[in-house]
Structure formats: structure tokens, C-alpha cells
C-alpha positions as CSV (number, residue, x, y, z in Angstrom):
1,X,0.0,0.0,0.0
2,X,1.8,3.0,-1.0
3,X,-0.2,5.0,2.0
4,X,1.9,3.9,4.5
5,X,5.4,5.5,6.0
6,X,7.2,2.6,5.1
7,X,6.4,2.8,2.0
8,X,8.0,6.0,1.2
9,X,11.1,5.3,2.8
10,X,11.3,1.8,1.0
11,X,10.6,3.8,-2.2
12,X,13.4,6.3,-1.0
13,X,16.2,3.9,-0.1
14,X,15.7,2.4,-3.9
15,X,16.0,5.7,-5.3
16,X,19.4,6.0,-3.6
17,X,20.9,2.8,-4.2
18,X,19.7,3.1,-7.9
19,X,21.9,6.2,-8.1
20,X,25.0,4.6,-7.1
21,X,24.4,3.7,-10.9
22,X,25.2,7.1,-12.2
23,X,27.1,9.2,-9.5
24,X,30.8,8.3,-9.0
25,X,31.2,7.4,-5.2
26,X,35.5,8.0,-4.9
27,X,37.1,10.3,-7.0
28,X,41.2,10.6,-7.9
29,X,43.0,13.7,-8.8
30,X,46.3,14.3,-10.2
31,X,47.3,18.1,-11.1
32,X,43.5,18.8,-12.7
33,X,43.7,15.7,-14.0
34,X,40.0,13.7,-12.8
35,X,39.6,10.2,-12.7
36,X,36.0,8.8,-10.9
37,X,35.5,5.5,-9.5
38,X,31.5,4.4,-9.9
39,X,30.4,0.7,-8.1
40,X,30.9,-1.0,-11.6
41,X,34.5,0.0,-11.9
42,X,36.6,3.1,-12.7
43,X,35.1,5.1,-15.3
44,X,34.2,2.0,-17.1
45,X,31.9,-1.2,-16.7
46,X,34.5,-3.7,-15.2
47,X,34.1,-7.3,-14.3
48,X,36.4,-7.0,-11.4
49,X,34.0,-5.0,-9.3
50,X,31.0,-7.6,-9.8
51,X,30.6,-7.7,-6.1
52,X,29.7,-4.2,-5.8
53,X,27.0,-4.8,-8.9
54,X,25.8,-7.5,-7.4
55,X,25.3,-6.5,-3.9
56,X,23.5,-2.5,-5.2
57,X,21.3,-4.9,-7.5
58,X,20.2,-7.4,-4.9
59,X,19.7,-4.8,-2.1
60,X,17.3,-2.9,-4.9
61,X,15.4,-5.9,-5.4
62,X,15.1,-6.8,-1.9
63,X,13.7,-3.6,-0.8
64,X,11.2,-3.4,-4.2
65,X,10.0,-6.9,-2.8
66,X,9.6,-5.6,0.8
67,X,7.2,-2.5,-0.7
68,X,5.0,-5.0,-2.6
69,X,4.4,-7.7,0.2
70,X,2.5,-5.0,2.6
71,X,0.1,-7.7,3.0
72,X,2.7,-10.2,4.9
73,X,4.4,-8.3,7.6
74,X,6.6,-10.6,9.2
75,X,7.7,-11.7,6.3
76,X,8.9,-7.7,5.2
77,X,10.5,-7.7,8.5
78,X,13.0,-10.6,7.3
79,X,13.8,-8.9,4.4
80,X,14.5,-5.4,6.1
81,X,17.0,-7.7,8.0
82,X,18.0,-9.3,4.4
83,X,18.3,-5.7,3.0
84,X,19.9,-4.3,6.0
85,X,22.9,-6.9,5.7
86,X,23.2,-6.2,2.0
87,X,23.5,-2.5,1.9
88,X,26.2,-3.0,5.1
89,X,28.2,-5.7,2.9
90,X,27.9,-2.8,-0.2
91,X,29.2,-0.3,2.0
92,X,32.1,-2.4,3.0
93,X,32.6,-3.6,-0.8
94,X,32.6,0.1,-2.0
95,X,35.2,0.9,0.5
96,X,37.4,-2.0,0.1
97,X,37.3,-1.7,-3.5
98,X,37.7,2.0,-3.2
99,X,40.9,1.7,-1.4
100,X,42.7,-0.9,-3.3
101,X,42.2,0.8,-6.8
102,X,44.6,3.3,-5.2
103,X,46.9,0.8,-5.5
104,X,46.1,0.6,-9.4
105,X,49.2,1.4,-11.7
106,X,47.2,4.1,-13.5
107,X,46.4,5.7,-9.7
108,X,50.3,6.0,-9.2
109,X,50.2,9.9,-7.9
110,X,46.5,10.5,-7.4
111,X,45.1,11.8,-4.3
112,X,42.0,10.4,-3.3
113,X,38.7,11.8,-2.2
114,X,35.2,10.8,-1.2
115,X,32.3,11.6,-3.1
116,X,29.5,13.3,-1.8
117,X,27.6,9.8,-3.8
118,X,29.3,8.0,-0.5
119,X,26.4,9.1,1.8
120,X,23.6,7.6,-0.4
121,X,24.4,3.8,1.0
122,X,24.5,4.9,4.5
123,X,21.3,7.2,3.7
124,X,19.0,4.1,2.1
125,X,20.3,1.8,5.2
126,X,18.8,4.9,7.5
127,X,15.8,4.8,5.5
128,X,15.6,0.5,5.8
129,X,15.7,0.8,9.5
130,X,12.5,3.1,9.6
131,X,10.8,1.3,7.6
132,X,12.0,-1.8,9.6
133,X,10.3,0.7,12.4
134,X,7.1,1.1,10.8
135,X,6.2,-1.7,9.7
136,X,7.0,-3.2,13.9
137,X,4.5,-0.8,14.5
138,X,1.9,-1.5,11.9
139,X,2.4,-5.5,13.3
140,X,1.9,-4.3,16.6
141,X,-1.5,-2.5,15.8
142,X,-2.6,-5.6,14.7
143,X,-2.3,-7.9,17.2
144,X,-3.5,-5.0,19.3
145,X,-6.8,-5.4,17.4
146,X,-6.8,-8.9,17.0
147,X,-6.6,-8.7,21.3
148,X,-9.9,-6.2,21.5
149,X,-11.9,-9.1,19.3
């Protein structure tokens, strides 16, 4: 039911794992020279950061499945927790990743910097929890109800 709160921040934590997709989330720069490191690689689609792919790509279909069983609570509960542990593994990924392209030979020189891109993991993990929240609460109404009969 797209009335409820969880609902929106569900829909909001998809829209910021979907734009891991386009933003950069590192970037390296050598005398104005710019190079940007997405999820899928450095610049470029590459194989080598499939974890990262794999990881933004499960956690979006996760939380798309957790919006569209409203009717089954407990079970939207579990996959908060799935989604939860998928965005913190992504977060890790994109770090590790992150760090050891440094190490590339075409990095030899760059400094490094975080995106502003970084925050949109940690954001859509925020918004899982109060959905995770809301949806407790919603479970607890019912039972509530289910009590009064």
C-alpha cells in the first residue's frame, strides 16, 4: 500500500541505491587531472567489481520486494533484515574496492577523495531501519486489534 510511511522510505532507499548507478562514489585527482570511481568500476563497466554490482542490485530488489508484500508483515520484517545486511556488505565492498584501486598502476600519484555519492548507502540503510520501524509498528496495531476481538 503506497499509504503507508514505510512505504515511502522503502521507495526512498531504492532511489538512492539506484543512483549509485550514475554518480561516482570516490574520485582521484592528479594536477587537474580527474579520474572517478563508480560501483561498476573506474570510469568504465569492469568485471572486477562484480561484487559491488551485485550487492546494489540485490539490495534494490530486496527492498522493491519488501514495498509490494505489505500484505505479509513478518515476512517484510525478514527482508528489512536481508536488505539491512546487503547495503552493510555494499558499504564495505565500496570501501574496500575504493581503497585498493589506489593501488592501481594508472592511480600511481592521485590523491583520493570521497564523493558526496558516499552518503547515499548509509542514507538508504537509515531509511531501511524506519521502515523496519514502521512496519513493527503496523504489526503491533494488529495484534493490538486482534486482542480487542
Amino acid at each position: 500500500m503506497i499509504q503507508r510511511k514505510q512505504t515511502i522510505f522503502l521507495f526512498l532507499a531504492v532511489i538512492f541505491l539506484a543512483q549509485l548507478f550514475i554518480f561516482p562514489v570516490y574520485g582521484f585527482e592528479k594536477e587537474g587531472q580527474h579520474m572517478l570511481f563508480y560501483i561498476y568500476g573506474l570510469g568504465a563497466f569492469s568485471f572486477d567489481y562484480f561484487v559491488t554490482i551485485a550487492l546494489n542490485v540485490s539490495s534494490i530488489l530486496v527492498v522493491v520486494a519488501v514495498i509490494f508484500l505489505y500484505k505479509n508483515r513478518k515476512q517484510q520484517l525478514l527482508l528489512c533484515k536481508i536488505a539491512t545486511l546487503l547495503i552493510a556488505g555494499l558499504i564495505v565492498a565500496i570501501f574496500y574496492f575504493a581503497e585498493n584501486a589506489k593501488s592501481l598502476p594508472e592511480l600511481v600519484g592521485y590523491t583520493s577523495e570521497i564523493r558526496p555519492m558516499m552518503v547515499a548507502p548509509l542514507t538508504a540503510l537509515v531509511m531501511i531501519i524506519f521502515a523496519n520501524r514502521f512496519i513493527k509498528k503496523d504489526e503491533e496495531l494488529v495484534r493490538s486489534a486482534d486482542r480487542l476481538r
